[in-house]
C-alpha positions as CSV (number, residue, x, y, z in Angstrom):
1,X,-17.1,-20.1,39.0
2,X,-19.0,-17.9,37.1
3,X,-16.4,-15.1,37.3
4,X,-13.8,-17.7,35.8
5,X,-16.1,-18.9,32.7
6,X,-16.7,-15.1,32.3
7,X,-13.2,-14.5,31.9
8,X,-12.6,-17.6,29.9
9,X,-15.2,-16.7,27.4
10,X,-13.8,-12.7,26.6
11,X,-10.3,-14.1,26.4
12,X,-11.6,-16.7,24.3
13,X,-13.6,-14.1,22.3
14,X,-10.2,-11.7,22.2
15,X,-8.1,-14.3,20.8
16,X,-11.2,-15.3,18.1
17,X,-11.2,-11.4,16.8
18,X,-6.7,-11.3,17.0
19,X,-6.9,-14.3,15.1
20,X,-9.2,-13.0,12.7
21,X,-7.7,-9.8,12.2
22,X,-4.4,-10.8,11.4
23,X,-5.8,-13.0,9.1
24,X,-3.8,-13.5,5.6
25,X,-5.7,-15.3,3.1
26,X,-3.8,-16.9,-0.2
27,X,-5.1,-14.7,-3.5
28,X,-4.7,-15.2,-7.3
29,X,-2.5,-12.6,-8.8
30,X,-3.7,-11.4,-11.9
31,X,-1.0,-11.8,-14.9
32,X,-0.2,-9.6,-17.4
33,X,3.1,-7.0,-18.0
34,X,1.1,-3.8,-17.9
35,X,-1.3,-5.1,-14.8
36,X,-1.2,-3.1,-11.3
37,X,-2.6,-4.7,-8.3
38,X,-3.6,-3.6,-5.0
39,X,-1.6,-3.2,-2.7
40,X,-4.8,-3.2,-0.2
41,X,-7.8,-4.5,0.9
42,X,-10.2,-1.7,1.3
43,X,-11.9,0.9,-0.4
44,X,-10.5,3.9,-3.4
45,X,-10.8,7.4,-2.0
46,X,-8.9,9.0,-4.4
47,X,-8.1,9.1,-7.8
48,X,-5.9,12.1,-8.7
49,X,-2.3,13.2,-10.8
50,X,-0.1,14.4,-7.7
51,X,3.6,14.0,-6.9
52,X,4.7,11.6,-3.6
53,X,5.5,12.3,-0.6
54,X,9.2,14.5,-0.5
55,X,11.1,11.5,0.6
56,X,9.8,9.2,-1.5
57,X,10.6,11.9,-4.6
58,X,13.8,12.5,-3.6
59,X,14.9,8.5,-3.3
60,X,13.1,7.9,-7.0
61,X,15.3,11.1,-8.2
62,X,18.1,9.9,-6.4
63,X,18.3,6.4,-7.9
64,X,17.5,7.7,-11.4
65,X,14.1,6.5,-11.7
66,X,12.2,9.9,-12.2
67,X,13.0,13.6,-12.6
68,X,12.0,16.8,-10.5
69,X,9.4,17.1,-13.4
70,X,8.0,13.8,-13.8
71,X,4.3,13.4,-13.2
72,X,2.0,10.7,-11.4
73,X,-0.8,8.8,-11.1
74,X,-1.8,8.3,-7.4
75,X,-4.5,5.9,-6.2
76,X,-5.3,5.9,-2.9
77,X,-6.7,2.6,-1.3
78,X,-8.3,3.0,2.8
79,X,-8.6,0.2,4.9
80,X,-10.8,0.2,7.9
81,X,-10.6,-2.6,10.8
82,X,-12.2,-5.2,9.6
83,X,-10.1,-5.6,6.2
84,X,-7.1,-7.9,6.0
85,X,-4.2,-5.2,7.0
86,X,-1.1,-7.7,4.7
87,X,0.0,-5.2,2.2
88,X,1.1,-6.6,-1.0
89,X,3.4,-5.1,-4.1
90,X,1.3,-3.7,-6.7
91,X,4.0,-4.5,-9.1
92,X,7.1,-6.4,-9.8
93,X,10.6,-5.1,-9.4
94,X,13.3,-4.2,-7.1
95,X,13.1,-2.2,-3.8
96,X,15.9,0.6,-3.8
97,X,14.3,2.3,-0.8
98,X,12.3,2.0,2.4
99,X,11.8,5.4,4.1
100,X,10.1,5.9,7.4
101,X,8.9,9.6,8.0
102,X,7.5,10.4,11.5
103,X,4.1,12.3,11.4
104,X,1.0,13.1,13.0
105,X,-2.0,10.3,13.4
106,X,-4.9,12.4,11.8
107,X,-8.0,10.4,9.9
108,X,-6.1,8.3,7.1
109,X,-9.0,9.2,4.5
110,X,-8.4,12.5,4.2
111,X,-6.3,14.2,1.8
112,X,-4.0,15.7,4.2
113,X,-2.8,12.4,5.2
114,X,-0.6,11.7,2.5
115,X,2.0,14.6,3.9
116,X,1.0,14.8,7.6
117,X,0.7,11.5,8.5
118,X,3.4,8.9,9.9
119,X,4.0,6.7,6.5
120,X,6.4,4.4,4.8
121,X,7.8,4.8,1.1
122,X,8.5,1.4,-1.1
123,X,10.4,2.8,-4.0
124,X,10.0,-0.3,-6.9
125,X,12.4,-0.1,-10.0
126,X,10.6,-1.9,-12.2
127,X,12.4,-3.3,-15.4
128,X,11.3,-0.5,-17.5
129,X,13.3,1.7,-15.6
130,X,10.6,3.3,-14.1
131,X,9.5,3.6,-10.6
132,X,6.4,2.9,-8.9
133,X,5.9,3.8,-4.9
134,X,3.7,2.5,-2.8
135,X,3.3,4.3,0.7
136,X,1.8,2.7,4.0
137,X,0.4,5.7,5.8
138,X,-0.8,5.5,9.5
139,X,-4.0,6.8,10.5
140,X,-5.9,7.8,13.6
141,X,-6.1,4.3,15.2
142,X,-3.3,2.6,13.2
143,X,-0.1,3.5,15.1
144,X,2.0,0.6,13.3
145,X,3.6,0.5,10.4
146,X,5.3,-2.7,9.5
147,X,7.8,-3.2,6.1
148,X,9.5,-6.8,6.0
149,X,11.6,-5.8,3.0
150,X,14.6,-3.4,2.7
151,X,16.5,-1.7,-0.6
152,X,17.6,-4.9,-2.6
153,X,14.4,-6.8,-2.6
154,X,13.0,-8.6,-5.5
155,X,9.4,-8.1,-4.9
156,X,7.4,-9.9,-7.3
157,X,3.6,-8.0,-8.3
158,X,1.4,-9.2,-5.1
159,X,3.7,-10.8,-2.8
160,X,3.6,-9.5,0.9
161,X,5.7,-6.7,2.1
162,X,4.1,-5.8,5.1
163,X,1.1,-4.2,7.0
164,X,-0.6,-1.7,8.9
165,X,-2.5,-2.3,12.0
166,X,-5.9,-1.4,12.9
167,X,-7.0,0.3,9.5
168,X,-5.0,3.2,7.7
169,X,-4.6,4.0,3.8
170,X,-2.0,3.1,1.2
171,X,-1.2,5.2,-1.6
172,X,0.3,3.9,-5.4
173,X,1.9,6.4,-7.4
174,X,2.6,5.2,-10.7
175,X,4.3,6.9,-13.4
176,X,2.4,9.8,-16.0
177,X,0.1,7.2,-18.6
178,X,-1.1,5.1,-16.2
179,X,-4.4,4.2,-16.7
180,X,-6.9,3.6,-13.5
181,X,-8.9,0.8,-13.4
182,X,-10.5,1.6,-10.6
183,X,-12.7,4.9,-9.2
184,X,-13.6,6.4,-5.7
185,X,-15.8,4.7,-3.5
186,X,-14.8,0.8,-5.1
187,X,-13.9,-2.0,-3.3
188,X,-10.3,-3.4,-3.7
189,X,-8.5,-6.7,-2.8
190,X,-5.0,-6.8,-2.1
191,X,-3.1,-8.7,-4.7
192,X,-6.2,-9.6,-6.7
193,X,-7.7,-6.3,-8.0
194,X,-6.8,-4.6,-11.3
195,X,-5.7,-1.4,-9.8
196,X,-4.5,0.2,-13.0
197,X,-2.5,-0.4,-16.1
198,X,1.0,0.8,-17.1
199,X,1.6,3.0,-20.0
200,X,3.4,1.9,-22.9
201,X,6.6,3.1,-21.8
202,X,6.6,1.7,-18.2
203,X,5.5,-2.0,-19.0
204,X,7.3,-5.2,-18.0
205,X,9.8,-6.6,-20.6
């Protein structure tokens, strides 16, 4: 009998934490044309000018949204296991790619993540032309990567595209002007913190 409430109290316990963890709370979405959001819950480890991944550079360049020149702004956002894992768009436009690159599973908050790692590129077109990527990258516990949305999407700025279980890091590369809102070692909430804000040229219309 004892053995039995045991066992009923850790599965109860386990389905609590699963419950919990894949929680997906509703979250005000900050307006505003030149207003990037988060595509994360968790905490800024980098702010830097750096190009994305090769795949994700070579779909931009490929659907005419940037040049083998073009410069970025990248913000990288880590989650660890207790944050909400639903990744959200940072901004609004249209997917034209979702590229899956296989990888290694080393600590998601260091730098060498963003090439080595397992990740996922959102390319965004956004109505300026313009792209803006967002990339899901795996880390040594997470193991899944999850996109819901495929080229063709209409994403609007902080609606769900996906997740990544059991903590990891996603990175937003935004286009050369960008202005971050936001420095190493803050907090961020996805859909709800202002991440950055889009130069002149790469606004909303």
């Amino acid at each position: 009998m004892a053995a039995a409430v045991a066992v009923s109290v850790v599965f109860g316990l386990l389905c609590a934490w699963c419950l919990w963890f894949f929680r997906d709370p509703v979250r005000p979405v900050p307006s505003g044309a030149d207003v990037v959001v988060s595509p994360a819950d968790g905490r800024v480890v980098a702010v830097d000018s750096t190009p994305p991944p090769s795949e994700a550079r070579a779909a931009s360049e490929s659907a005419g949204l940037s040049t083998p020149d073009s410069r970025w702004v990248r913000i990288s956002v880590f989650m660890n296991v207790f944050d909400v894992h639903v990744n959200r768009a940072p901004v609004a436009g249209v997917v034209t790619a979702a590229v899956r690159k296989n990888g290694t599973f080393v600590n998601a908050s260091l730098a060498k993540a963003s090439e080595a790692n397992e990740r996922v590129s959102l390319v965004q077109r956004m109505s300026s032309g313009k792209a803006a990527i967002s990339v899901q990258i795996a880390g040594l516990i997470a193991r899944r990567i999850i996109c819901r949305v495929q080229a063709g999407a209409d994403l609007a700025k902080g609606e769900r595209f996906g997740m990544i279980r059991f903590g990891s890091r996603v990175d937003v590369f935004l286009p050369e002007g960008s202005s971050s809102a936001v420095k190493p070692g803050d907090r961020c909430v996805a859909g709800q913190t202002v991440l950055a804000t889009l130069a002149a040229d790469t606004k909303v219309h």
